[in-house]
Structures are given as C-alpha cells and as structure tokens.
mmCIF file as gemmi writes it, N, C-alpha and C atoms, coordinates in Angstrom:
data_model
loop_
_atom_site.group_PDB
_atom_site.id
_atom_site.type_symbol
_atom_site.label_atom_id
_atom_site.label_alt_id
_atom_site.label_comp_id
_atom_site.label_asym_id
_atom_site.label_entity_id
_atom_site.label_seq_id
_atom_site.pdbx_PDB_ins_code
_atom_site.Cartn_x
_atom_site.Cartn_y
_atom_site.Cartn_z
_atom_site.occupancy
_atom_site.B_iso_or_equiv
_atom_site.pdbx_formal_charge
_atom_site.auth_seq_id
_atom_site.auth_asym_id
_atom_site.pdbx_PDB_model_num
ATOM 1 N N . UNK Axp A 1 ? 0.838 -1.18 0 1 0 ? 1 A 1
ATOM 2 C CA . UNK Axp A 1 ? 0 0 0 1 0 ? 1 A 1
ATOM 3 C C . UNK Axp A 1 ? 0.887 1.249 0 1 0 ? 1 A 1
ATOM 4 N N . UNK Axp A 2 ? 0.583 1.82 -0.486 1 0 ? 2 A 1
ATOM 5 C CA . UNK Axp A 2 ? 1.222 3.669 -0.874 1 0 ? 2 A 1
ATOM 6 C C . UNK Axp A 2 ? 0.756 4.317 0.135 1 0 ? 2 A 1
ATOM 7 N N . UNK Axp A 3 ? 1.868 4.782 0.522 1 0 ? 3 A 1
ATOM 8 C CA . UNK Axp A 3 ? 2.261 6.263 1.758 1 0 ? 3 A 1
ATOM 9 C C . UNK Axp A 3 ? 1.841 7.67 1.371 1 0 ? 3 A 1
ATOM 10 N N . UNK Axp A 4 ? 0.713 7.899 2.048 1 0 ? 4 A 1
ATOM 11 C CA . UNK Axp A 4 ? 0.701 9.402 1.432 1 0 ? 4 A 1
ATOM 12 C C . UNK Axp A 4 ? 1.809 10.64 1.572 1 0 ? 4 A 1
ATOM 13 N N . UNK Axp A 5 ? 2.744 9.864 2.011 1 0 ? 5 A 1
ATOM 14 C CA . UNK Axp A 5 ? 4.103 11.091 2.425 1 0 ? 5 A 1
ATOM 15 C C . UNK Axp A 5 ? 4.651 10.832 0.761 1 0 ? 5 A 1
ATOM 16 N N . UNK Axp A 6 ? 5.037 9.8 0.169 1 0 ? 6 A 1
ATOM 17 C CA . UNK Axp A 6 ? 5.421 9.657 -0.99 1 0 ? 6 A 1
ATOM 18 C C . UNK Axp A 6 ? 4.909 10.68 -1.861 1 0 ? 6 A 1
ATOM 19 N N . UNK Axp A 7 ? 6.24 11.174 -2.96 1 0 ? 7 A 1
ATOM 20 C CA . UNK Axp A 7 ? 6.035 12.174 -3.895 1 0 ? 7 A 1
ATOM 21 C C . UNK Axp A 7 ? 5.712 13.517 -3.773 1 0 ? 7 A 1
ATOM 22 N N . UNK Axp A 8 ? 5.849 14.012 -4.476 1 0 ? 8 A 1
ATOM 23 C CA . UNK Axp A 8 ? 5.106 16.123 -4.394 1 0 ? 8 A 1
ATOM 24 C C . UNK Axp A 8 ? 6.685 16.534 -4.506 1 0 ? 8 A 1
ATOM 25 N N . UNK Axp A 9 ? 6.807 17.415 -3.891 1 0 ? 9 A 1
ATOM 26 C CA . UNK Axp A 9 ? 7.938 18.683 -3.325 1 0 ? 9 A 1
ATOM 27 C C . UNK Axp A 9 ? 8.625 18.176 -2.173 1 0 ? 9 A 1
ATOM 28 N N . UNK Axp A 10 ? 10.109 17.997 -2.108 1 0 ? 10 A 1
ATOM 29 C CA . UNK Axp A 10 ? 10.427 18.385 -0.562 1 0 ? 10 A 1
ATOM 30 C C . UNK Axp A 10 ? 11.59 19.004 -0.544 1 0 ? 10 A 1
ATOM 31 N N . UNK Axp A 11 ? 11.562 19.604 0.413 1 0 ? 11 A 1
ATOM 32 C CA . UNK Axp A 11 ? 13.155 20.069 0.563 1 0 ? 11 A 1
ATOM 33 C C . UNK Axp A 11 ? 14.073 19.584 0.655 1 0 ? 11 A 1
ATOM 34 N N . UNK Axp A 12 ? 15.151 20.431 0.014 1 0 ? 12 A 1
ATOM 35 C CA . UNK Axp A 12 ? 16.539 20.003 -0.27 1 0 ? 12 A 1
ATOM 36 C C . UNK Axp A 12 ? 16.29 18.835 -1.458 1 0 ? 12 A 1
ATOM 37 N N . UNK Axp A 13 ? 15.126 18.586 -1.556 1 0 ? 13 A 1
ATOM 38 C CA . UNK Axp A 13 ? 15.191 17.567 -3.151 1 0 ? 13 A 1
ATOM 39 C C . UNK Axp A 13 ? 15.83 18.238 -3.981 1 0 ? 13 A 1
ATOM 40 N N . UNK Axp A 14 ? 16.095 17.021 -5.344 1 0 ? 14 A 1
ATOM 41 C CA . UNK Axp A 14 ? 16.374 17.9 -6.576 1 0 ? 14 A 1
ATOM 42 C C . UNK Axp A 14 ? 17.933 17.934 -7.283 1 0 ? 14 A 1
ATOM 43 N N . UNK Axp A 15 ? 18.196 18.239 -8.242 1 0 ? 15 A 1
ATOM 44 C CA . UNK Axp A 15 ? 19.746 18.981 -8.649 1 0 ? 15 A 1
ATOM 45 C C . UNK Axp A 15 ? 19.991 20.06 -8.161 1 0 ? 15 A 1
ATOM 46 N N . UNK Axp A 16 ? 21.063 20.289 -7.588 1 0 ? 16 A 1
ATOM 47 C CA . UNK Axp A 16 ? 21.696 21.566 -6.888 1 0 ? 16 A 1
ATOM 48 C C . UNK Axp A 16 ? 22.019 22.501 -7.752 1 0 ? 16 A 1
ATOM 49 N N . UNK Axp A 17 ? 21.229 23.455 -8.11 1 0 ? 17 A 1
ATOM 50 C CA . UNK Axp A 17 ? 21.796 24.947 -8.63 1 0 ? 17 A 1
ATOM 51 C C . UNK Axp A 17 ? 22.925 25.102 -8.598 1 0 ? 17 A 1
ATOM 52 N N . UNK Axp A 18 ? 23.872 25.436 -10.118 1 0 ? 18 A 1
ATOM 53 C CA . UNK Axp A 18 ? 24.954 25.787 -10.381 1 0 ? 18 A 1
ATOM 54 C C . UNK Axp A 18 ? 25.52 27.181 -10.053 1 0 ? 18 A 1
ATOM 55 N N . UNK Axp A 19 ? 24.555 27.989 -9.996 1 0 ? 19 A 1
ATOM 56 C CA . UNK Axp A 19 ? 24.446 29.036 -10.094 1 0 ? 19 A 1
ATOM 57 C C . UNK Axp A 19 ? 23.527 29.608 -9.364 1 0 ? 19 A 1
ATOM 58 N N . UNK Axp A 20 ? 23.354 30.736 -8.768 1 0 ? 20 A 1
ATOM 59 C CA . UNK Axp A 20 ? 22.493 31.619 -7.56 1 0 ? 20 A 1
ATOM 60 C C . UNK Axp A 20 ? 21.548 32.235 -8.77 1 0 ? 20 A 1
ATOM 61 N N . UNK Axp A 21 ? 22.406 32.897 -9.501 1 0 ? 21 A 1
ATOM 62 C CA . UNK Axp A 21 ? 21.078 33.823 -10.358 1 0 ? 21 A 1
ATOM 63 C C . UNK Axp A 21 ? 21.798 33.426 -11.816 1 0 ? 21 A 1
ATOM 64 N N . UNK Axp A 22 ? 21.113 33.164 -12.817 1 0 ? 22 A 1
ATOM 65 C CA . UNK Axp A 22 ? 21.634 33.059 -14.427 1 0 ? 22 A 1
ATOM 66 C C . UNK Axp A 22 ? 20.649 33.644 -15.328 1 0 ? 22 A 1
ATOM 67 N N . UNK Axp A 23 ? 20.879 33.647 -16.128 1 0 ? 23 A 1
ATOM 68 C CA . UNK Axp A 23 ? 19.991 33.822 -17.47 1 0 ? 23 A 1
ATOM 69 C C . UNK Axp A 23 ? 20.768 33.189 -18.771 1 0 ? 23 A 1
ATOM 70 N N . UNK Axp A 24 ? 20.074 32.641 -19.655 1 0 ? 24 A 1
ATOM 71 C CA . UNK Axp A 24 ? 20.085 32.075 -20.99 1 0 ? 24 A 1
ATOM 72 C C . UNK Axp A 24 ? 20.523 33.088 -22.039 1 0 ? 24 A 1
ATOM 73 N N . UNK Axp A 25 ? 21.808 33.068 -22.91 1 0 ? 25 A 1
ATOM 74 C CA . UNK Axp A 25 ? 21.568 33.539 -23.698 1 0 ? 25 A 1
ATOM 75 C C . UNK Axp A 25 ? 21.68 32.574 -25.054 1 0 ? 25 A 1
ATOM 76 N N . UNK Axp A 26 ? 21.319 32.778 -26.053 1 0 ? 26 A 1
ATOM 77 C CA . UNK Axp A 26 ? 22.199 32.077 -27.404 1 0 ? 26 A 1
ATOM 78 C C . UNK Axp A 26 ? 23.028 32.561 -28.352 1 0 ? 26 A 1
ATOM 79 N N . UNK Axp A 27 ? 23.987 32.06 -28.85 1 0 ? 27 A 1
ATOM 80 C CA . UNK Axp A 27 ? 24.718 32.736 -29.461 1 0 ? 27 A 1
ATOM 81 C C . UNK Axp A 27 ? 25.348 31.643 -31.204 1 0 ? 27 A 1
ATOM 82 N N . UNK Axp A 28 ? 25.737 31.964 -32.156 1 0 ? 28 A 1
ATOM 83 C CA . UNK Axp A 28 ? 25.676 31.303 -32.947 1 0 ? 28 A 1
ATOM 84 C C . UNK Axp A 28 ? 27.664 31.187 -33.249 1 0 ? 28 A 1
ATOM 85 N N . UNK Axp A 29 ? 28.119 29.955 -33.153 1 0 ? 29 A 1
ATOM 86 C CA . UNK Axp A 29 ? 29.303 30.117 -32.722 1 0 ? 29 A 1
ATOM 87 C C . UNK Axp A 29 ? 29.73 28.746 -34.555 1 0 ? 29 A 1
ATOM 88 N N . UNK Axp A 30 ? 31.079 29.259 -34.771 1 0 ? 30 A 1
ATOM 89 C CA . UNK Axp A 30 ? 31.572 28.665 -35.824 1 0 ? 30 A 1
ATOM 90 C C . UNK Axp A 30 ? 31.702 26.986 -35.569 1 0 ? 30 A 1
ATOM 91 N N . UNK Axp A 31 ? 31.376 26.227 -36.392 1 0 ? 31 A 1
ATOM 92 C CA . UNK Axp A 31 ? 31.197 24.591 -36.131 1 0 ? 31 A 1
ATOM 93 C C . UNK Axp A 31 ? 32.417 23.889 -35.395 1 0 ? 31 A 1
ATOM 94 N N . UNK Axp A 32 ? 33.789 24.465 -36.132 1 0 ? 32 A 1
ATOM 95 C CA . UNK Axp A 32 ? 34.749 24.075 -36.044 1 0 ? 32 A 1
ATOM 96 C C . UNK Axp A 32 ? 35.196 24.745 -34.45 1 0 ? 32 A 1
ATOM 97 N N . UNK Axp A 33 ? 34.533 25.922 -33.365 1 0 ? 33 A 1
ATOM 98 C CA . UNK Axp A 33 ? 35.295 26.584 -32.886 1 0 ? 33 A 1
ATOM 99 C C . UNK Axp A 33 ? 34.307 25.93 -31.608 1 0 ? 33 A 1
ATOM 100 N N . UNK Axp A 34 ? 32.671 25.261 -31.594 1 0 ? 34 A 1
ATOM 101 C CA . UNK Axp A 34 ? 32.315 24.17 -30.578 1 0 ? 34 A 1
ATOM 102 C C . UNK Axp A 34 ? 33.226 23.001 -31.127 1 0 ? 34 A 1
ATOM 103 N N . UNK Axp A 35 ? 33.579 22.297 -31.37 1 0 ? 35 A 1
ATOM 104 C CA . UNK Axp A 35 ? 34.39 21.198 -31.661 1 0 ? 35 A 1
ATOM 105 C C . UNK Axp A 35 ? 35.493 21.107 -30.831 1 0 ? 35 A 1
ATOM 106 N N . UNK Axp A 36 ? 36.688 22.488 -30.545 1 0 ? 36 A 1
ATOM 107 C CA . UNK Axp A 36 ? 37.666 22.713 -30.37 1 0 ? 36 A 1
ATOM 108 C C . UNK Axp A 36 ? 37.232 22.413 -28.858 1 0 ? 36 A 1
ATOM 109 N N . UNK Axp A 37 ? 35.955 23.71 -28.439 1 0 ? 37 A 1
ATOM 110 C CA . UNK Axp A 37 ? 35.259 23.438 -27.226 1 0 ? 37 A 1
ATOM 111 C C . UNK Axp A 37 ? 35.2 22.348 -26.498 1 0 ? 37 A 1
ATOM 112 N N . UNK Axp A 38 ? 34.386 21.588 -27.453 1 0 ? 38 A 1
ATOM 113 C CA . UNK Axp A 38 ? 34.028 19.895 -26.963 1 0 ? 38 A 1
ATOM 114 C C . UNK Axp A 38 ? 35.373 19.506 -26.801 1 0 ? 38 A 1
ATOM 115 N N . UNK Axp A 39 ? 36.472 19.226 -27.455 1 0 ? 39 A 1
ATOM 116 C CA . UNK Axp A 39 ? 37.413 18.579 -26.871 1 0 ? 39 A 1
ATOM 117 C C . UNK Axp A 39 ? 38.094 19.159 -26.007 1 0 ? 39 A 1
ATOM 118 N N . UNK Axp A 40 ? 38.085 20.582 -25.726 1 0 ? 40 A 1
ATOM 119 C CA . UNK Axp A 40 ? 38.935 21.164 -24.543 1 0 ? 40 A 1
ATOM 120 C C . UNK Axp A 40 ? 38.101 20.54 -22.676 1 0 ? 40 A 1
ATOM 121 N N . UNK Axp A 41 ? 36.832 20.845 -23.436 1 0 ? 41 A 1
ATOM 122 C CA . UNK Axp A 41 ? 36.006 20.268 -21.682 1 0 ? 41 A 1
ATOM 123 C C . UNK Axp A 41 ? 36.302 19.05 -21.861 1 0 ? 41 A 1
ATOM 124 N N . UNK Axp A 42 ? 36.431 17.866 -22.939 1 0 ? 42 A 1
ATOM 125 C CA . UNK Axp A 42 ? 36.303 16.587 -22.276 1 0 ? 42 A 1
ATOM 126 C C . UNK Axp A 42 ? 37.511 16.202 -21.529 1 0 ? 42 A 1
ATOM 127 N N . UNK Axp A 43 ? 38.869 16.864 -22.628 1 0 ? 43 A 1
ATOM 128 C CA . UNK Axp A 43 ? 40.367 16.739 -22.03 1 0 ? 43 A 1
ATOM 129 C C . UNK Axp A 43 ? 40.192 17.093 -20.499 1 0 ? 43 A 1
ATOM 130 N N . UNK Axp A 44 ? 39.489 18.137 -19.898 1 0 ? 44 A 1
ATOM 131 C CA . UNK Axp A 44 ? 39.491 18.375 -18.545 1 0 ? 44 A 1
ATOM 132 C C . UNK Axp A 44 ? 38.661 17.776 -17.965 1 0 ? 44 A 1
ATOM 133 N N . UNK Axp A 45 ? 37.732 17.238 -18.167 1 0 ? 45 A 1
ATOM 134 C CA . UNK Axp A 45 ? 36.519 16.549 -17.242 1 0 ? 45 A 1
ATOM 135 C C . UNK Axp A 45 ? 35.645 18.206 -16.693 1 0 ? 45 A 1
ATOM 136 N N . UNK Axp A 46 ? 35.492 18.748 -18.108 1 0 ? 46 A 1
ATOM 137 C CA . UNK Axp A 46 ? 34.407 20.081 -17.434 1 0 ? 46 A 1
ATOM 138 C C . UNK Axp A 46 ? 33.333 19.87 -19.149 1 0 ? 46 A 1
ATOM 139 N N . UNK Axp A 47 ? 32.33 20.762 -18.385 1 0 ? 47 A 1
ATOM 140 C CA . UNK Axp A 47 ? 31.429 21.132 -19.327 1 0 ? 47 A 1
ATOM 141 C C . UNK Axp A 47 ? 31.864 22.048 -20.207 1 0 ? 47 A 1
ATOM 142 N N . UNK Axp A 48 ? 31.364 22.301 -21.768 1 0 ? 48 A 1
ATOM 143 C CA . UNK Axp A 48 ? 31.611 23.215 -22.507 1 0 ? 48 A 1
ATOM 144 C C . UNK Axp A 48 ? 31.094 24.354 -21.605 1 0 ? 48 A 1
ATOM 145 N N . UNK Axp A 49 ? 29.887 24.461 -21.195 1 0 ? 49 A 1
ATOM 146 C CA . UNK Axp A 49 ? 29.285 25.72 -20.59 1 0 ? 49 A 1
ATOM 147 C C . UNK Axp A 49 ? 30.027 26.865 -19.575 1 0 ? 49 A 1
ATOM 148 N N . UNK Axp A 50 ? 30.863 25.609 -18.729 1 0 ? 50 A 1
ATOM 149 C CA . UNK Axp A 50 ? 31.348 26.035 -17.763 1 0 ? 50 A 1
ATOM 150 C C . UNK Axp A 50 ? 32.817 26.663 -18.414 1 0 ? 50 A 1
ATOM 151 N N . UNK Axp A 51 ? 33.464 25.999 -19.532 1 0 ? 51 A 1
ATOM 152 C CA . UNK Axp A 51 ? 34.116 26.942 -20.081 1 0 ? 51 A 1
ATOM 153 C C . UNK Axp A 51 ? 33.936 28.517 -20.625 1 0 ? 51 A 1
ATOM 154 N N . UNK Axp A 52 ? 32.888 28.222 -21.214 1 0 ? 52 A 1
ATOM 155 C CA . UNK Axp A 52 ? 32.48 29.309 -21.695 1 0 ? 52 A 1
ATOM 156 C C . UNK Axp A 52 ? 32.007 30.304 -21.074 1 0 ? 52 A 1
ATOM 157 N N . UNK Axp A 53 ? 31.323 30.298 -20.19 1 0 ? 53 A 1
ATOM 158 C CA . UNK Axp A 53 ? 31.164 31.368 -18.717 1 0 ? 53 A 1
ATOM 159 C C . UNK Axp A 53 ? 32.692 31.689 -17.976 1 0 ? 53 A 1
ATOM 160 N N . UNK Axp A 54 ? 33.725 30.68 -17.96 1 0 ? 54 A 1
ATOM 161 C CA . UNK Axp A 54 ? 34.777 31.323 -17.521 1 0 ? 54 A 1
ATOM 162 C C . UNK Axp A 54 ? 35.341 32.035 -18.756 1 0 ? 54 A 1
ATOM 163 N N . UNK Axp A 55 ? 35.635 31.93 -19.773 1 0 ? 55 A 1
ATOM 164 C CA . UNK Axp A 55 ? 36.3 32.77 -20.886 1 0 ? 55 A 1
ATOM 165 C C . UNK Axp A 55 ? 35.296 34.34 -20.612 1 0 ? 55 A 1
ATOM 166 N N . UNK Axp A 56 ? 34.414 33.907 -20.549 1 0 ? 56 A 1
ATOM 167 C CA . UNK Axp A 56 ? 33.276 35.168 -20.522 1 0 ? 56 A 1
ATOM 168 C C . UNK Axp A 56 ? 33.725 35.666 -19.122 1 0 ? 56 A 1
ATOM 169 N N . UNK Axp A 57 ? 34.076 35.582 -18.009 1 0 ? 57 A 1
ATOM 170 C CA . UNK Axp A 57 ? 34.398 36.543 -16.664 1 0 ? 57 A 1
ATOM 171 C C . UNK Axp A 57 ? 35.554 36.676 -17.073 1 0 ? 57 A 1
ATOM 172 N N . UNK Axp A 58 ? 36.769 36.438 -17.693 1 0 ? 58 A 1
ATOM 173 C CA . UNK Axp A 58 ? 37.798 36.711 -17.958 1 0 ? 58 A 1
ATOM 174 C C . UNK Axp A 58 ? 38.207 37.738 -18.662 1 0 ? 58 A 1
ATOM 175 N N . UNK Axp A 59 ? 36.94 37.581 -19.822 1 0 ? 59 A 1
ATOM 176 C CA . UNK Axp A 59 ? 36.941 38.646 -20.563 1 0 ? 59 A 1
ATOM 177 C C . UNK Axp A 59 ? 36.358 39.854 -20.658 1 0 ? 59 A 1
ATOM 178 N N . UNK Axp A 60 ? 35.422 39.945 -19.907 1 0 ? 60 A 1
ATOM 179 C CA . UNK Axp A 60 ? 34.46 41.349 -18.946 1 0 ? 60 A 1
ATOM 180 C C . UNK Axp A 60 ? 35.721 41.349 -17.725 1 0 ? 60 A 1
ATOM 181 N N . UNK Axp A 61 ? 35.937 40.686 -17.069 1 0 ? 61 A 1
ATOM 182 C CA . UNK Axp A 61 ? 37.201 41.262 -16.487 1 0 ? 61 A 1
ATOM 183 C C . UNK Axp A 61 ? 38.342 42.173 -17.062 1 0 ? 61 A 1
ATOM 184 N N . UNK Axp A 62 ? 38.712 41.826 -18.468 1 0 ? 62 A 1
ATOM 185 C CA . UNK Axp A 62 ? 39.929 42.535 -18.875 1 0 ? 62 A 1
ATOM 186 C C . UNK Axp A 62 ? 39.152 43.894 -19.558 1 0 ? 62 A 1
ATOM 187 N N . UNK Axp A 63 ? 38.1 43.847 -19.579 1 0 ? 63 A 1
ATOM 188 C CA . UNK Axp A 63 ? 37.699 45.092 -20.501 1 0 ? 63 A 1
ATOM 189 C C . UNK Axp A 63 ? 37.174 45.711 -19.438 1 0 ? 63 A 1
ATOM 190 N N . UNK Axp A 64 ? 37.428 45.617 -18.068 1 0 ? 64 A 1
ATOM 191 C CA . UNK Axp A 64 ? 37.183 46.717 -17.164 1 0 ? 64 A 1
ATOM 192 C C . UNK Axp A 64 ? 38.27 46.909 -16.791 1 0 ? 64 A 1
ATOM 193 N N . UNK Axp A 65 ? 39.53 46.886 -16.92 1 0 ? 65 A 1
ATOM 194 C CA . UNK Axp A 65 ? 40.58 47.433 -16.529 1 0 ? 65 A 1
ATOM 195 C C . UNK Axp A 65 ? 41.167 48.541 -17.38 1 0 ? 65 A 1
C-alpha cells in the first residue's frame, strides 16, 4: 500500500543549482570553434558551458581594466 508522504515537493530535493542567479543567452558560434570546445572540456573533465562562462568573466574582467 502507498504512503501518502510519498512524492510532491520536498526540501533540499532535486539537482543543486549551479548558479544563484543566471539567465540564458544564445549565441551562434563557428562549427569548427564548438568542436575545439568539446574537446577542450572533455580533455578536462568540465562542461563546454562552464568553459564558456569562464572565458566570458575573464573577458568582462579585462575590458574593465
């Protein structure tokens, strides 16, 4: 017989947020230059994404100096 505590919402369920606050953008990037991508995250054991958000603080970093 089924528990009515089973299922819905609970806390702390779930995948853990990567991120506190994000937003989506898209961007249309050369075939050959995700490729390079894909093999740079797999060589490291990271996501393309997570590359790409660090190149991106690196680079709003240098253009505020």
């Amino acid at each position: 017989m089924a528990s009515k505590d089973w299922g819905g919402r609970r806390p702390g369920a779930g995948r853990k947020r990567m991120m506190e606050e994000s937003e989506r953008i898209s961007v249309r990037v050369e075939t050959e230059t995700v490729r390079e991508l894909e093999r740079a995250a797999q060589e490291r054991g990271e996501l393309v994404s997570e590359l790409i958000r660090r190149a991106l603080r690196a680079y709003v970093k240098r253009l505020r100096r």
